[in-house]
N, C-alpha and C positions, 0 to 999 in steps of 0.2 A: 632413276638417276643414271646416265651415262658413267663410263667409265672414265674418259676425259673430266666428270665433275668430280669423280670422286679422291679422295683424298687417300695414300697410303701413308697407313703407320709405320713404324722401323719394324724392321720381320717381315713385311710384306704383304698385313694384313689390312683390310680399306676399314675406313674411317668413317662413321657415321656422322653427316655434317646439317642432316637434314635439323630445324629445328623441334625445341622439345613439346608435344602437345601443348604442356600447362606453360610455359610462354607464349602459344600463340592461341590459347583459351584468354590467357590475361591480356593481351594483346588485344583480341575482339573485342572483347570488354569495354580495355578502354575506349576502343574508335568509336562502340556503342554509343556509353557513356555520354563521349564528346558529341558526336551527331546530333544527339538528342540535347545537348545544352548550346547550341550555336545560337537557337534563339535570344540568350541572353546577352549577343552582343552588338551593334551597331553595326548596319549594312554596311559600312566601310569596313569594319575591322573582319565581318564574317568574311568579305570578298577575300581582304587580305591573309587572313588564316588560313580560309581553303587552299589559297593561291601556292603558298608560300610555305606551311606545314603537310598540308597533304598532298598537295601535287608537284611539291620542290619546283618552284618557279626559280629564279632568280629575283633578288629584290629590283636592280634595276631594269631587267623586264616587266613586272608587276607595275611599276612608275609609271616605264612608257605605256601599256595599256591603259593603265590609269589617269594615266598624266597627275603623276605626284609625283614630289621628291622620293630621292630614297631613303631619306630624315622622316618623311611623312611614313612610309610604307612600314618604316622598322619601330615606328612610334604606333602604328593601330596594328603589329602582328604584338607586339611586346604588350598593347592593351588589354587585347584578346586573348595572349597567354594567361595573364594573371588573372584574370576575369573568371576563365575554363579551368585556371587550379584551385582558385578559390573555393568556385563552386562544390568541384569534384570533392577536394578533401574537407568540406564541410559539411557533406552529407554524413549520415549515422549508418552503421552498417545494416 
């Protein structure tokens, strides 16, 4: 970490901003998790989820590639969310 990133507390002392292991253990997880369930959704909705949740497209750039609405694009990412939480928290530990 640079000292231009780092953050001071009051007194002078710098700030740890980096994040916490077991948030980005739980974090892996889930990306895991989700990677491994994309097959359960419809090659439109996978395009538009990768697009869209992992690689932060814009919705109406997604369209134009796509050539959809962005009524369409926000209707197969919102599919695909529920599809992927469904899954997810229906599993058993």
């Amino acid at each position: 970490m640079s000292l231009e990133e780092a953050e001071e507390e009051p007194g002078g002392r710098l700030r740890d901003t980096a994040t916490p292991l077991d948030r980005r253990v739980e974090s892996a997880d889930l990306a895991r998790k989700l990677l491994a369930d994309l097959d359960i959704l419809t090659r439109q909705e996978r395009i538009v989820f990768v697009l869209r949740d992992l690689q932060q497209m814009e919705t109406g750039e997604i369209g134009q590639v796509l050539r959809l609405s962005q009524v369409t694009v926000r209707r197969h990412c919102t599919s695909a969310r529920q599809k992927l939480r469904q899954r997810l928290f229906s599993r058993k530990p």
